[in-house]
Residue frames as qw, qx, qy, qz and C-alpha x, y, z in Angstrom:
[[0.567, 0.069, 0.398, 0.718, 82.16, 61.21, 116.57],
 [0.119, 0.657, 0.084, -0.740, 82.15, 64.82, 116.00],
 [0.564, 0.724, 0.398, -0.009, 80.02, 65.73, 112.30],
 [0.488, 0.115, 0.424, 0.754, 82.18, 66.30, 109.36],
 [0.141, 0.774, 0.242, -0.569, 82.06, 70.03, 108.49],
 [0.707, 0.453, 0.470, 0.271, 81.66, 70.77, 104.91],
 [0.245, -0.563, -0.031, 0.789, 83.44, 73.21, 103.15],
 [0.457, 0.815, 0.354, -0.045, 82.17, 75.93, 100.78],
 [0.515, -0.129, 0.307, 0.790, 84.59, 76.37, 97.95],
 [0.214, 0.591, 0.328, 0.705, 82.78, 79.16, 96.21],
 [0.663, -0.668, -0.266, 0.209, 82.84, 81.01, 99.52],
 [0.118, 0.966, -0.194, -0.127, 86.42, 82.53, 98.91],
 [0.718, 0.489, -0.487, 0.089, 89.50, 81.66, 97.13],
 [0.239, -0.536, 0.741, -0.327, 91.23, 80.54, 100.47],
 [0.690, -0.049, 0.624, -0.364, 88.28, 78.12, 101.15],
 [0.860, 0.432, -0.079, -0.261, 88.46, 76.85, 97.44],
 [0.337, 0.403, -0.812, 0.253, 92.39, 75.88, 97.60],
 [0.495, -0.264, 0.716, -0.414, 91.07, 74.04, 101.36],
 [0.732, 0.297, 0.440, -0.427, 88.22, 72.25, 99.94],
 [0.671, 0.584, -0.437, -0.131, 90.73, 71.56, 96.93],
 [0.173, 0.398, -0.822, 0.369, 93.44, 69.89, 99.40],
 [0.553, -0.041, 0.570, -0.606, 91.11, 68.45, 101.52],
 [0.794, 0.475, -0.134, -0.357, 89.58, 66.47, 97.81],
 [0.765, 0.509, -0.371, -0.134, 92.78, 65.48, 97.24],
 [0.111, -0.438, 0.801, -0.393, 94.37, 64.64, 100.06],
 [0.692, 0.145, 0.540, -0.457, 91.16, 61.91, 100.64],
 [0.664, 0.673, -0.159, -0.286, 91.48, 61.09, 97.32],
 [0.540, 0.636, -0.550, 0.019, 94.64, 59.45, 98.14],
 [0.704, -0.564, -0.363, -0.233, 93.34, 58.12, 101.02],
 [0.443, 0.301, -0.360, 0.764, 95.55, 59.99, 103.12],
 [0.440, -0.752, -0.461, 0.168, 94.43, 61.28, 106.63],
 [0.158, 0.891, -0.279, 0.320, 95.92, 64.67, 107.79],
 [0.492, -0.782, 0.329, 0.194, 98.04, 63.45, 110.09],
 [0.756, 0.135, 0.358, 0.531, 99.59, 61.03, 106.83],
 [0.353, 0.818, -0.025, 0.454, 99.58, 64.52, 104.40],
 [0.240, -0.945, 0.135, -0.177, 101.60, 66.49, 107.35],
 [0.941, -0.180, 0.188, 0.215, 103.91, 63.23, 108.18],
 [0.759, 0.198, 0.329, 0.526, 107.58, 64.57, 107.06],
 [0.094, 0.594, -0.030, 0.798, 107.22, 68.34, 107.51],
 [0.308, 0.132, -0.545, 0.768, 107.57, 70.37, 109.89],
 [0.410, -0.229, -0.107, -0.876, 103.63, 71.58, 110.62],
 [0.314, 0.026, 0.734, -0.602, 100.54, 70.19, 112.90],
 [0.116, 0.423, 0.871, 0.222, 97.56, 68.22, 112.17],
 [0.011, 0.704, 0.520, -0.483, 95.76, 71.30, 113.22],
 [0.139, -0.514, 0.315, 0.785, 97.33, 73.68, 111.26],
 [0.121, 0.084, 0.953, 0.263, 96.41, 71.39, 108.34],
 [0.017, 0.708, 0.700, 0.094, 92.69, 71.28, 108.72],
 [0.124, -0.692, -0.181, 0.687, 92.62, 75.00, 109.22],
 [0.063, 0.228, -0.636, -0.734, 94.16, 75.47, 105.74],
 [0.034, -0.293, -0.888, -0.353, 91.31, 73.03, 104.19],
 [0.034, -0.800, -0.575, 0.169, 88.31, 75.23, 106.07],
 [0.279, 0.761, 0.193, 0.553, 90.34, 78.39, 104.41],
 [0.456, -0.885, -0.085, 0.028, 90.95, 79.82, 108.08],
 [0.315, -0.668, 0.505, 0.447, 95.39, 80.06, 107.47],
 [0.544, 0.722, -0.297, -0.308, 97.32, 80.66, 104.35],
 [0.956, -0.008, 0.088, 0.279, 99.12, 77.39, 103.26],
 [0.209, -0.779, 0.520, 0.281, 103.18, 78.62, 103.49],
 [0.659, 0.597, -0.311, -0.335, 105.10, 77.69, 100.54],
 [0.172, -0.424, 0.828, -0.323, 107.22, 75.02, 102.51],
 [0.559, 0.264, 0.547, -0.565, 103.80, 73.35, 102.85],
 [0.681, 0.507, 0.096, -0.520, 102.77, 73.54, 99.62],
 [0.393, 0.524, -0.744, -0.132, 105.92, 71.95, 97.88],
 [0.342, -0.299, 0.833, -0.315, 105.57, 69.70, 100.93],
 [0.653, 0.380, 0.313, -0.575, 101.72, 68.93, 99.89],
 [0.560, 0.662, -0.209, -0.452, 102.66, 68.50, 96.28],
 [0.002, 0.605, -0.785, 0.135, 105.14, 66.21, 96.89],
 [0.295, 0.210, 0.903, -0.233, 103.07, 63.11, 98.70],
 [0.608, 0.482, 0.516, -0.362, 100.12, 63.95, 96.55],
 [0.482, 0.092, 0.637, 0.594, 101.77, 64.04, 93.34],
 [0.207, 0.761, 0.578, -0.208, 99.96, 67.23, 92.06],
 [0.607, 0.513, 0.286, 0.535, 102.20, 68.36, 89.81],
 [0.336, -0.238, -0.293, 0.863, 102.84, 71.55, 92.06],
 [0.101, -0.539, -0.593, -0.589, 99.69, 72.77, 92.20],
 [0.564, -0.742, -0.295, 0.210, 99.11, 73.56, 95.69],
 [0.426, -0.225, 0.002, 0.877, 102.88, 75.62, 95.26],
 [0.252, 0.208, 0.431, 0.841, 101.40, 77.72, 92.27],
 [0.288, -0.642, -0.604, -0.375, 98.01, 78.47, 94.02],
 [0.533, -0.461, -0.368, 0.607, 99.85, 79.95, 96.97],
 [0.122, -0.089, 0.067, 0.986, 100.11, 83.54, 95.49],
 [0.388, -0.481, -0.572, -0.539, 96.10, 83.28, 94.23],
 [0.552, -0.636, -0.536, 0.059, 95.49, 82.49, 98.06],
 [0.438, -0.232, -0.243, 0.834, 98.07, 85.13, 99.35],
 [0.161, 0.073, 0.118, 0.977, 96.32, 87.81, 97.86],
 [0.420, -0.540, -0.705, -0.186, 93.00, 86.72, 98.58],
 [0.507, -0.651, -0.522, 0.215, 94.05, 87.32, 102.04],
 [0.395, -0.058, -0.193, 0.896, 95.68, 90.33, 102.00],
 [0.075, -0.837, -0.542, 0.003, 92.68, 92.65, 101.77],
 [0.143, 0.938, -0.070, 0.308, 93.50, 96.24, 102.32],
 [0.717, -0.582, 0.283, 0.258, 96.73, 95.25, 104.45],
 [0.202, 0.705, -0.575, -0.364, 100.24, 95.73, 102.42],
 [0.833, 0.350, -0.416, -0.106, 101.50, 92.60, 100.67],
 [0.384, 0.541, -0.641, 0.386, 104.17, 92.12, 102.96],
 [0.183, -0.267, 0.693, -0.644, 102.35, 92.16, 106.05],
 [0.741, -0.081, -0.129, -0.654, 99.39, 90.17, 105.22],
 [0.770, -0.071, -0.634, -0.009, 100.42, 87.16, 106.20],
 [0.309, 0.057, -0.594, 0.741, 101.48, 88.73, 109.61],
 [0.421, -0.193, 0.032, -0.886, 98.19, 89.83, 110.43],
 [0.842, -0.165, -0.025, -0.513, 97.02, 86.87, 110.27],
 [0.492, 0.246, -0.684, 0.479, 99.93, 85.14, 112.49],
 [0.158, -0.322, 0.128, -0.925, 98.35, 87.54, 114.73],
 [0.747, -0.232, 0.038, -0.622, 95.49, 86.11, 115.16],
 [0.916, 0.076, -0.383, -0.090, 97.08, 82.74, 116.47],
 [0.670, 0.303, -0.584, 0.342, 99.43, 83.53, 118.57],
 [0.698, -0.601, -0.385, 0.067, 99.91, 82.86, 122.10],
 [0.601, -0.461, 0.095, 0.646, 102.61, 85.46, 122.48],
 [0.611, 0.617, 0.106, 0.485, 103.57, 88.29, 120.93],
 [0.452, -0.658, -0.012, 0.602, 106.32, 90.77, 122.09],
 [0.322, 0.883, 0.064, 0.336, 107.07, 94.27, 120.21],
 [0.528, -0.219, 0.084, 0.817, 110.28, 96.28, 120.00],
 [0.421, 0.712, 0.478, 0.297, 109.13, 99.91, 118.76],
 [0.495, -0.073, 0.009, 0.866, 111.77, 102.27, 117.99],
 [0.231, 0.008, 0.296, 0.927, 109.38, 104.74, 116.14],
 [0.464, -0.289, -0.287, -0.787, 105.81, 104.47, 115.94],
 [0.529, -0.136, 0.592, -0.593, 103.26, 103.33, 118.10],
 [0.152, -0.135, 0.961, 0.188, 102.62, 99.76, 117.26],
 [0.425, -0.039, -0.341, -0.837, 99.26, 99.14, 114.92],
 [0.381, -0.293, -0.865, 0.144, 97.54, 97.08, 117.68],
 [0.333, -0.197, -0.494, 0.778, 97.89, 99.77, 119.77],
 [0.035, 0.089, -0.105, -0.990, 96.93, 103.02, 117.63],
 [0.230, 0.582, 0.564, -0.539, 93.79, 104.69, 117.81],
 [0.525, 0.548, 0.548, 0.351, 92.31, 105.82, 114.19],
 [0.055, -0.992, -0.010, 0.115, 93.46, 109.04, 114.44],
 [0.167, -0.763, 0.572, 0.251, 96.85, 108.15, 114.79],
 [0.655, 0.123, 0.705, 0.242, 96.69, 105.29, 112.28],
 [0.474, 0.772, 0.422, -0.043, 95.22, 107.74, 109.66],
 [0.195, -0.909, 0.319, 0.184, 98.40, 110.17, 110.39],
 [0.557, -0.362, 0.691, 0.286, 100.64, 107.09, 109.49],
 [0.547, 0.553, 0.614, 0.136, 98.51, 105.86, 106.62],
 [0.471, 0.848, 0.183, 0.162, 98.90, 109.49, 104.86],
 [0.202, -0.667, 0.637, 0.328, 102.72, 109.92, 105.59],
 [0.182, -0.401, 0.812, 0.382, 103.38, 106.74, 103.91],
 [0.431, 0.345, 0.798, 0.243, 100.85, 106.38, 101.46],
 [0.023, 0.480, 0.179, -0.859, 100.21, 110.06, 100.38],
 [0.274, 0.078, -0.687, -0.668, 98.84, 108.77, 96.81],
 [0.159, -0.286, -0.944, 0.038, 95.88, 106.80, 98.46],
 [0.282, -0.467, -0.455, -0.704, 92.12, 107.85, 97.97],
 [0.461, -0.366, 0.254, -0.767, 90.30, 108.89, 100.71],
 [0.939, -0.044, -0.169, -0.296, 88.35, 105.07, 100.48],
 [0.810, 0.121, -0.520, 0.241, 91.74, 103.60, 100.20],
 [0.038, 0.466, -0.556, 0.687, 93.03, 105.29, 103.55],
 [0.664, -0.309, 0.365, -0.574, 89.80, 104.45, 105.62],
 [0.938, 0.113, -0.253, -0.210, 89.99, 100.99, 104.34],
 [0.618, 0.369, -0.528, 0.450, 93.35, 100.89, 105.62],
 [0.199, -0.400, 0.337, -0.829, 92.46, 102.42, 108.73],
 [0.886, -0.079, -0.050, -0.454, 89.33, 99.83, 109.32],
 [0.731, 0.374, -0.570, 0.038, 92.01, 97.14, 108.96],
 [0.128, 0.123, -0.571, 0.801, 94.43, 98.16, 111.58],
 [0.445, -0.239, 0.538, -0.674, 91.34, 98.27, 114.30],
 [0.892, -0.187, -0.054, -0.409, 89.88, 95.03, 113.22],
 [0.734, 0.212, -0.490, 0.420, 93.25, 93.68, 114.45],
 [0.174, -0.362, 0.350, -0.846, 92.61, 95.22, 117.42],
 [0.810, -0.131, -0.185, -0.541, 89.96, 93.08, 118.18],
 [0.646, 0.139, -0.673, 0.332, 92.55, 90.49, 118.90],
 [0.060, 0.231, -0.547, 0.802, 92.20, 92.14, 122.43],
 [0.597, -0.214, -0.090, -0.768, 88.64, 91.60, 123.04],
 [0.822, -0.171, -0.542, 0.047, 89.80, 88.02, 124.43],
 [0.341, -0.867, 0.295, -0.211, 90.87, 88.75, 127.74],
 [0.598, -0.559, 0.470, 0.330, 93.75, 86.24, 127.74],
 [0.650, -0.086, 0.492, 0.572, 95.39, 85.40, 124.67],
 [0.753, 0.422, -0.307, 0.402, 97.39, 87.00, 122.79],
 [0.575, -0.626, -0.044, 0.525, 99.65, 87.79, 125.74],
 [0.438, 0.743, 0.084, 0.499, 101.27, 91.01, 124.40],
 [0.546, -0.526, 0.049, 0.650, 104.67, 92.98, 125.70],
 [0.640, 0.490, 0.147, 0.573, 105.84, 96.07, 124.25],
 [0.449, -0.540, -0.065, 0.709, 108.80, 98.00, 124.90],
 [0.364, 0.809, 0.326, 0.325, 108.56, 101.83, 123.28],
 [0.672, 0.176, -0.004, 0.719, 110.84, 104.03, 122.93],
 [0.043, -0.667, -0.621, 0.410, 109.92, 107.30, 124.84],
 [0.018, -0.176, 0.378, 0.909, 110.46, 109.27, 121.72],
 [0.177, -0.340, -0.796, -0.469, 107.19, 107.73, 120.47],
 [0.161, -0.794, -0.569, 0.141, 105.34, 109.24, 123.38],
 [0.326, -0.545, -0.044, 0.771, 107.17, 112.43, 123.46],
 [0.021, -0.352, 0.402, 0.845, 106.88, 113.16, 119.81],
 [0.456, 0.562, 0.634, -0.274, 103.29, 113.51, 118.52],
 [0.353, 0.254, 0.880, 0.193, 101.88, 113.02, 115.24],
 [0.313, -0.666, -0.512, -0.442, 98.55, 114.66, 115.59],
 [0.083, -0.679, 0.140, -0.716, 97.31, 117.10, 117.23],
 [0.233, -0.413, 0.569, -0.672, 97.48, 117.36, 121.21],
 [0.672, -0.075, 0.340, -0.653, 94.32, 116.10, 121.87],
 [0.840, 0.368, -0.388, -0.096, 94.47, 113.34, 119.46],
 [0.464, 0.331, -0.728, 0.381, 97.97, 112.12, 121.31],
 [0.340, -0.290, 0.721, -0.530, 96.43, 112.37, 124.96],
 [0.802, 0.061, 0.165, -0.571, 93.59, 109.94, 123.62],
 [0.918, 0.114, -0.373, -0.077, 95.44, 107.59, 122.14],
 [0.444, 0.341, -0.809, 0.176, 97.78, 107.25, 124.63],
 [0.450, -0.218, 0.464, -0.732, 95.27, 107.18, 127.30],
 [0.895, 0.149, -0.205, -0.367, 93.91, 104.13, 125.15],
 [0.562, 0.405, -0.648, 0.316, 97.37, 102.29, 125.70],
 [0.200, -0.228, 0.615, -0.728, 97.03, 103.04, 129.38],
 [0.670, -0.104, 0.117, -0.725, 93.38, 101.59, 129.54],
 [0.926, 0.018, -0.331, -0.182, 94.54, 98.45, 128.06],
 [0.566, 0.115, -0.774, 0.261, 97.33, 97.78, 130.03],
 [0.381, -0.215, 0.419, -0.796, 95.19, 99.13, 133.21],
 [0.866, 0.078, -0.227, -0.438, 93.09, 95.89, 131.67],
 [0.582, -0.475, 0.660, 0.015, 95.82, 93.83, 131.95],
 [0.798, 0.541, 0.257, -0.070, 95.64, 93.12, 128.20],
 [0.706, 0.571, -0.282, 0.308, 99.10, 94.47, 127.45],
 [0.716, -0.439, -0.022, 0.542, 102.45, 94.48, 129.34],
 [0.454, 0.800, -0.071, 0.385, 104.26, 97.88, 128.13],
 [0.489, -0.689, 0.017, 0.534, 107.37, 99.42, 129.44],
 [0.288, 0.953, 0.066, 0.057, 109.12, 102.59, 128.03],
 [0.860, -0.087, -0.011, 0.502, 112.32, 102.26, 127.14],
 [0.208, -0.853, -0.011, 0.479, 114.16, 106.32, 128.41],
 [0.477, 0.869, -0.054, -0.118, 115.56, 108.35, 126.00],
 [0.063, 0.813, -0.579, 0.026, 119.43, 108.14, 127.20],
 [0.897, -0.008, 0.438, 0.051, 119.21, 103.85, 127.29],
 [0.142, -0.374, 0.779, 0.483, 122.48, 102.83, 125.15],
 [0.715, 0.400, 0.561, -0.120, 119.84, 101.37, 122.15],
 [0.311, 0.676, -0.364, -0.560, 121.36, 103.34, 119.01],
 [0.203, -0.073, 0.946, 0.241, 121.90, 99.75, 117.26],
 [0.000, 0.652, 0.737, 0.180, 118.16, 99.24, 117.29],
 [0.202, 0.598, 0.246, -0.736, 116.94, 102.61, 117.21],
 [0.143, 0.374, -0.673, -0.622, 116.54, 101.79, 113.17],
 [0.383, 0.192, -0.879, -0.208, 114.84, 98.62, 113.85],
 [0.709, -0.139, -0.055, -0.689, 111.28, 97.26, 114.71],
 [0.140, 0.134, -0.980, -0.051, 111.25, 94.05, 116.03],
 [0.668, -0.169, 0.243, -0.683, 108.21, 91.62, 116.81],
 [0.094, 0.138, -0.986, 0.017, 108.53, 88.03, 117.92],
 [0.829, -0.145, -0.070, -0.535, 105.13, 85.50, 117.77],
 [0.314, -0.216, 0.888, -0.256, 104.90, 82.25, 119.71],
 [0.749, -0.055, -0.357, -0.556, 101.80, 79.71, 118.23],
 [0.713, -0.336, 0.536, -0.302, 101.02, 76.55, 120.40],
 [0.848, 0.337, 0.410, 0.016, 101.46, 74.17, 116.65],
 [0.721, 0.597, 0.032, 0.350, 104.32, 76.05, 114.54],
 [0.653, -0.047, -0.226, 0.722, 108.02, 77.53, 115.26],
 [0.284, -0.720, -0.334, 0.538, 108.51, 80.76, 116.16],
 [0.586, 0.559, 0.302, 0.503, 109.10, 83.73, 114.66],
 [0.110, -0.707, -0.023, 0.698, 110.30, 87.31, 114.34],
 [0.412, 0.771, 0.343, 0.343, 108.93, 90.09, 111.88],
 [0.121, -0.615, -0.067, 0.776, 110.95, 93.56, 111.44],
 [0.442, 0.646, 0.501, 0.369, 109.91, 96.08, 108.76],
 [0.276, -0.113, 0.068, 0.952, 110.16, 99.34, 107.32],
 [0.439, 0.422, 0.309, -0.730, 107.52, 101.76, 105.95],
 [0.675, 0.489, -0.234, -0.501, 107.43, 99.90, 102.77],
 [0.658, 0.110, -0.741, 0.079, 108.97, 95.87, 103.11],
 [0.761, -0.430, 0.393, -0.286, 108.85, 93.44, 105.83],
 [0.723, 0.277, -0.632, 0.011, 110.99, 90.19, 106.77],
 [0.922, -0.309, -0.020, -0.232, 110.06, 87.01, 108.15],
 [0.159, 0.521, -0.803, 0.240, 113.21, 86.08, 110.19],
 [0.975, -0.185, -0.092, -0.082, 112.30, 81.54, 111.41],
 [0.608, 0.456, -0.600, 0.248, 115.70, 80.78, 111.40],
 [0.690, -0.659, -0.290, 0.073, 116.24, 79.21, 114.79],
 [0.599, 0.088, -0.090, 0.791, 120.21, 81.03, 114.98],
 [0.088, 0.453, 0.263, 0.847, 118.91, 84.19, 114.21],
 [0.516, -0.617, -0.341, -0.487, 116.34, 84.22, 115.93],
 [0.828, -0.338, -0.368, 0.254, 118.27, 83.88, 119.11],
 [0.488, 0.005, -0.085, 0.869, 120.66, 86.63, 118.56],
 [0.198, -0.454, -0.370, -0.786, 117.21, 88.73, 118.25],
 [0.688, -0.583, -0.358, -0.240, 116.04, 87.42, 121.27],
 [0.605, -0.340, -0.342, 0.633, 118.89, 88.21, 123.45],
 [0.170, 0.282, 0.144, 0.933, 118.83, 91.79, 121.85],
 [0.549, -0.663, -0.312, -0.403, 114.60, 92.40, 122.54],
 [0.768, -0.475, -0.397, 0.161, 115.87, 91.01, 126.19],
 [0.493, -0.226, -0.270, 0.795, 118.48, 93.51, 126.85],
 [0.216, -0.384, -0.180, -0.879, 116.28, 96.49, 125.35],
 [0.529, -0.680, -0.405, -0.306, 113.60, 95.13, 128.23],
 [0.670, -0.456, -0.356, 0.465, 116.09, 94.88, 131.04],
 [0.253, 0.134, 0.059, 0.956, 117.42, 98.69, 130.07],
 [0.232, -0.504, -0.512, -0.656, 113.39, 99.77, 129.90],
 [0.370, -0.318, 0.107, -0.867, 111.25, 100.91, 132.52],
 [0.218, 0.073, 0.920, -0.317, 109.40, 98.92, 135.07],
 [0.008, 0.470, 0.651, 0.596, 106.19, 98.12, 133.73],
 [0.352, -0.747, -0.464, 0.319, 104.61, 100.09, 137.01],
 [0.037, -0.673, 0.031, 0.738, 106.76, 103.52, 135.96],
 [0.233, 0.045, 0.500, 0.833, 106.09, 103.18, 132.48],
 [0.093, -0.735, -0.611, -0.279, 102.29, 103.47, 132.95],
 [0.271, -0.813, -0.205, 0.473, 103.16, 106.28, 135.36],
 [0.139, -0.274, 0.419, 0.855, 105.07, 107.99, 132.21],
 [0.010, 0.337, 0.715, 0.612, 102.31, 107.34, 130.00],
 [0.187, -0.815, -0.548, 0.009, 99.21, 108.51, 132.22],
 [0.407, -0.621, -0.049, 0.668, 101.76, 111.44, 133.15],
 [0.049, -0.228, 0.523, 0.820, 102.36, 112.55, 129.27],
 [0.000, 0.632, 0.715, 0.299, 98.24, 112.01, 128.70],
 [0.261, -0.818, -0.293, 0.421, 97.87, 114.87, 131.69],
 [0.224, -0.412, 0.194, 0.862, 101.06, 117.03, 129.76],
 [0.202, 0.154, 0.780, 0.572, 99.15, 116.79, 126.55],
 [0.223, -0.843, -0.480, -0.098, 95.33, 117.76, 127.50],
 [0.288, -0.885, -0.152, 0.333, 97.48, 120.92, 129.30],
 [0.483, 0.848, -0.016, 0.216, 99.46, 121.70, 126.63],
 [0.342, -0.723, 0.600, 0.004, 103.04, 120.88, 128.75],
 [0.974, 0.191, -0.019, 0.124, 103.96, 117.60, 126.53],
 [0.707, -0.519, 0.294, 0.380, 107.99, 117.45, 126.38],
 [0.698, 0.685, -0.205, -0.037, 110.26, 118.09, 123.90]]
């Protein structure tokens, strides 16, 4: 019988809501698979929350509050724990960051920017002071530090599977300065030369005007539903619905079948690293 790991609520406010729920859930002598019994979530999921490692969703918490009689306490502690985790990451997206790091799938639609898995701190820093032009030097690099330790997510060599289809305006139309654009896209190339991402480049004259507005990114997990995130430079929304989410997934699917093989998109991309370093990029 595998040793009961203890948790340390004074550790951080995530792990103090766990190591609360975890009290009271025992307390009512309630195993996780009884607390989970009636919603829609995994034992696994579950014990994650209690060791602080995923943010309890508010679904959850009502759920939680509900069989343990706790007077919604677990609902009201959800915004304490949300911000906990958001760290230098917007509000909106902080809970997508750390989707991120769970899923067994993710697949990108990017109409406009190079996707912040992808981007090399140069071109993250470029993004970060367009759309945050009030933010201290600290607060930029802090942002910047973020966005590559999500990056890391690659350093497994299989999971997350990652697809993404880019619009070849996003390679065509640089940011930063020359050099700066052949390096990061030469980074893009390296990983999918890894076999860490799937990319394909979706030509300029593809019928997409519908979604040329619109970001999409869809996450698989092996223990909760699916999902799809689109944002803007300043909100995000979490689209579960299972409808929806179909009519999104047939879209993504015709924007791949319009795209580039993945085999000529890396030949565009290593081709526009060469135009760049020689000053012959497109316009």
């Amino acid at each position: 019988m595998a040793a009961r790991k203890e948790i340390d609520g004074s550790a951080s406010v995530p792990q103090f809501y766990g190591k609360e729920l975890r009290f009271k859930r025992e307390e009512a002598g309630l195993t996780l698979e009884g607390l989970v019994e009636g919603s829609f979530f995994g034992v696994t999921y579950l014990s994650e929350i209690e060791h602080g490692k995923r943010r309890m969703p508010m679904d959850l918490a009502r759920h939680v509050d509900r069989v343990l009689r706790t007077d919604g306490f677990f609902e009201r502690r959800c915004e304490d724990v949300r911000k906990a985790k958001q760290g230098a990451h917007a509000a909106y997206f902080a809970a997508i960051a750390e989707a991120e790091k769970r899923a067994l799938v993710i697949e990108r639609w990017s109409n406009a920017l190079i996707p912040g898995l992808l981007q090399t701190p140069a071109y993250a820093r470029a993004v970060v002071r367009f759309t945050e032009p009030l933010d201290t030097p600290e607060e930029v690099q802090a942002r910047i530090d973020a966005r590559m330790e999500r990056a890391k997510l690659f350093d497994d060599p299989k999971k997350p599977e990652y697809w993404v289809i880019m619009h070849e305006s996003v390679v065509r139309e640089s940011t930063i300065s020359t050099e700066e654009m052949a390096q990061q896209l030469d980074h893009i190339a390296a990983l999918v030369r890894r076999g860490r991402v799937s990319l394909q480049i979706l030509p300029w004259n593809a019928p997409t005007q519908p979604f040329m507005e619109l970001s999409m990114m869809f996450m698989e997990f092996e223990d909760e539903p699916p999902l799809m995130y689109t944002e803007g430079p300043y909100h995000g929304q979490t689209i579960d619905d299972p409808s929806l989410l179909r009519q999104y997934r047939k879209a993504y699917d015709r924007l791949r079948a319009a795209a580039l093989s993945p085999e000529a998109s890396l030949v565009l991309i290593e081709q526009a690293v060469e135009d760049y370093r020689h000053g012959q990029q497109r316009t």
